[in-house]
Every structure is written in structure tokens, then in C-alpha cells.
C-alpha positions in Angstrom: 112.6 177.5 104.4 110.8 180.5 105.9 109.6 181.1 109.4 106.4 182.1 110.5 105.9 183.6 114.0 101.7 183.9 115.1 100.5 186.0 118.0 97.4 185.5 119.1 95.4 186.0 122.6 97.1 182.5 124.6 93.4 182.3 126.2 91.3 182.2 122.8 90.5 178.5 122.4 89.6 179.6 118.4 93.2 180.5 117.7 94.6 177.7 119.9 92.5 175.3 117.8 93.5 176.8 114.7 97.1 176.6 115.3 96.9 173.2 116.5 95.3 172.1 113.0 98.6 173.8 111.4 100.8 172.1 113.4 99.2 168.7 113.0 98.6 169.2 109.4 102.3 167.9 109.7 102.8 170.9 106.5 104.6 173.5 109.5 106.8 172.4 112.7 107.2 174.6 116.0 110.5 176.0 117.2 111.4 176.9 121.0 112.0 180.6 121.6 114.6 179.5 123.8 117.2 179.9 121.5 121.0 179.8 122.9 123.1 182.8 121.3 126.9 182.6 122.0 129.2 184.8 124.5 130.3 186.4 121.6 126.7 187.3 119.3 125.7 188.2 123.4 128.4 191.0 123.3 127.7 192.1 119.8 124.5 193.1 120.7 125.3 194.8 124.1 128.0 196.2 122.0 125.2 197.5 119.7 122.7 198.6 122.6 124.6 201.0 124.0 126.0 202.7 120.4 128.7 200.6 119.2 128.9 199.5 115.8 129.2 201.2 112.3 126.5 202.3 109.5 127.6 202.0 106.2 125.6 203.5 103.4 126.0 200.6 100.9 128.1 198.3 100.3 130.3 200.1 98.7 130.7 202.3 101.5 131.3 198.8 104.0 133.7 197.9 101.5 135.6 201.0 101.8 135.9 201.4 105.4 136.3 197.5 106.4 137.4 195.1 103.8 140.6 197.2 102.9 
């Protein structure tokens, strides 16, 4: 499965069309952006905003320094 994500000017009635015949094709579906992300993936990424975290450079390196 793959996802597609359009953007297009919301007041162009060309692109609205044109999306609408994708979506009714019945070939693609549509997905909310209103996704819920747990507490915790909610800290990770405030974790990761302000500089937490670790870069490895392969895995390897990840390898060395985590899975010990």
C-alpha cells in the first residue's frame, strides 16, 4: 500500500473535480489528517524538537551503541 498526499489551491474547482474523479473511481480511498499519536510517540517527538535523541551513522554504528 502506498500513500499519496495532493495539494492543490482548495478554491480551484479544476483540481477539486479532478480529485473527486480519483476518489470515486473507487481505485484510491481518503484518510483523515486527524490522526491520534500516543502520549508516548507525543514525547518522542518533543523529546526530538528540542535536541534529544541519537544519530547513528549506520547500522552498525546503532548496533554498537544500543543493542549491546
Amino acid at each position: 500500500m502506498a500513500t499519496i498526499t495532493f495539494e492543490y489551491d482548495a478554491k480551484s474547482e479544476v483540481a477539486r473535480k479532478a480529485i473527486d474523479l480519483l476518489v470515486s473511481s473507487g481505485i484510491f480511498k481518503t484518510m483523515s489528517e486527524d490522526v491520534s499519536l500516543s502520549d508516548d510517540t507525543l514525547e518522542a517527538m518533543r523529546e526530538l524538537e528540542e535536541g534529544g535523541g541519537q544519530l547513528f551513522e549506520d547500522y552498525e554504528d546503532y548496533e554498537k551503541n544500543i543493542l549491546k
